[in-house]
GUDREN-137402 format. One line per field, with one value per residue (C-alpha): residue number from 1; residue in three letters; chain; x, y, z. Coordinates in Angstrom, 1 decimal. Layout:
BEGIN
pos c(NUM ...)
code c(ALA ...)
unit c(A ...)
xx c(X ...)
yy c(Y ...)
zz c(Z ...)
This chain:
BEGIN
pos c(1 2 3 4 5 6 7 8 9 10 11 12 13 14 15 16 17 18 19 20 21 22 23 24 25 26 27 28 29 30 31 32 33 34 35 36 37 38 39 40 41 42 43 44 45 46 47 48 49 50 51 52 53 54 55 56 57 58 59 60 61 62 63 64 65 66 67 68 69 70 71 72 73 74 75 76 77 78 79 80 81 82 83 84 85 86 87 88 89 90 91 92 93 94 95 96)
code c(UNK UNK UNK UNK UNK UNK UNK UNK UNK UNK UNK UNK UNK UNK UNK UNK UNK UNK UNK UNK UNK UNK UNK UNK UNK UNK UNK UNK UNK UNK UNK UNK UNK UNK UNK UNK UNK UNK UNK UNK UNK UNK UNK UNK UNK UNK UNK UNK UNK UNK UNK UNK UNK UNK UNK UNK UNK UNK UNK UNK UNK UNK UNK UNK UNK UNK UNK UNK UNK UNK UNK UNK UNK UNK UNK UNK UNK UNK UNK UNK UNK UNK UNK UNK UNK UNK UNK UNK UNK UNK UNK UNK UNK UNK UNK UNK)
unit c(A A A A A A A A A A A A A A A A A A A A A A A A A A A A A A A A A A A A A A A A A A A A A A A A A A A A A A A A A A A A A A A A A A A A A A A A A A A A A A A A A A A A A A A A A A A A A A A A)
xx c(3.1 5.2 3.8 4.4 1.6 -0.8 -1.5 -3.4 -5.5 -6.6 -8.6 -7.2 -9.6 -9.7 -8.6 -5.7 -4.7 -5.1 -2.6 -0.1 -0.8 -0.4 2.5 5.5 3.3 3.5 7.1 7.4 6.4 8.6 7.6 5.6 3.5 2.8 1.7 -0.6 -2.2 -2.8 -4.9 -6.9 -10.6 -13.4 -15.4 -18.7 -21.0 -19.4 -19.9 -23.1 -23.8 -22.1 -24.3 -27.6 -26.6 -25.7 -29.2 -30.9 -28.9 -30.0 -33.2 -33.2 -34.2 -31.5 -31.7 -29.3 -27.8 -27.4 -26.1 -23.2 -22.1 -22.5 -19.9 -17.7 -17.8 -17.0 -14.2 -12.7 -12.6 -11.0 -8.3 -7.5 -8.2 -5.1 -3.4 -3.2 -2.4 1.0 1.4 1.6 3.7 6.7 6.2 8.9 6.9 5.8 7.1 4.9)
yy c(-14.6 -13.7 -14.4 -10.1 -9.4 -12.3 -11.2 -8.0 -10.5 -12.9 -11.7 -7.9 -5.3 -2.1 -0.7 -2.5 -1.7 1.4 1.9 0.2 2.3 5.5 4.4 5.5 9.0 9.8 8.8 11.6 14.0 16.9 17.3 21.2 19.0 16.1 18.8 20.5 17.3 16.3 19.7 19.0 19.6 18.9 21.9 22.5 22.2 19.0 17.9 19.0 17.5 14.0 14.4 14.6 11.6 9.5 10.3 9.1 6.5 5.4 6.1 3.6 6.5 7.3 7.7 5.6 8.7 10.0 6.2 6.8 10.2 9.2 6.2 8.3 11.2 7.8 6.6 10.3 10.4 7.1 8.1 11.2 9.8 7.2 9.7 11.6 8.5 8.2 12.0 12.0 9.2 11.3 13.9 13.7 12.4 15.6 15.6 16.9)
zz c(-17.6 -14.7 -10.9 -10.7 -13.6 -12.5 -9.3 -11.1 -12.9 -10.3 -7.3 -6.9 -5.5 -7.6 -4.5 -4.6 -8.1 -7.4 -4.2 -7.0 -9.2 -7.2 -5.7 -8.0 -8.3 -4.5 -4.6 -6.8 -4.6 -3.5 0.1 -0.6 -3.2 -1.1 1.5 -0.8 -2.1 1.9 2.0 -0.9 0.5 -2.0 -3.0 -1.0 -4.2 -5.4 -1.3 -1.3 -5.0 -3.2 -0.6 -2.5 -4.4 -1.6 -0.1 -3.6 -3.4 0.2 -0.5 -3.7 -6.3 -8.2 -11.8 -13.7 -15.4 -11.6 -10.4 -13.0 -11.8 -7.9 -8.7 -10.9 -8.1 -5.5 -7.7 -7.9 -4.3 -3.3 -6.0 -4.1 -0.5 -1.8 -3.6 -0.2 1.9 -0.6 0.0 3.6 3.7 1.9 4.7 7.5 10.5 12.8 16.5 19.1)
């Protein structure tokens, strides 16, 4: 195995993986598509649905049919919150 591919066996955060795997994708950007995907806002139901479950979750009384959809809905949004991070970095910087 080469030292490249081991390092994504031993010891990487998700996170991490992640940012490697988005990568090449915001490098394919134009720059009108990396501004759009910057300006993604999530929709206020699926905030407000976040919201409730973060609560529950605080509150220790989540349902494990809820726990699921509260991590999927927290995985979703670290994949865009890195997915825009790769976005705005294939934006020219802006000058004030």
């Amino acid at each position: 195995m080469c030292p490249e591919s081991s390092r994504y066996h031993k010891g990487m955060s998700a996170a991490t993986a992640l940012d490697g795997f988005l990568d090449p994708l915001g490098r394919c950007l134009d720059a009108e598509s990396a501004r759009r995907v910057v300006e993604l806002r999530v929709a206020p139901p699926v905030q407000q649905r976040i919201d409730t479950l973060a609560e529950r979750a605080n509150d220790g009384v989540l349902t494990s049919d809820e726990a699921a959809e509260y991590e999927a809905l927290i995985n979703a949004a670290d994949f865009i919150s890195i997915l825009k991070i790769k976005a705005r970095q294939q934006l020219p910087p802006i000058c004030m």
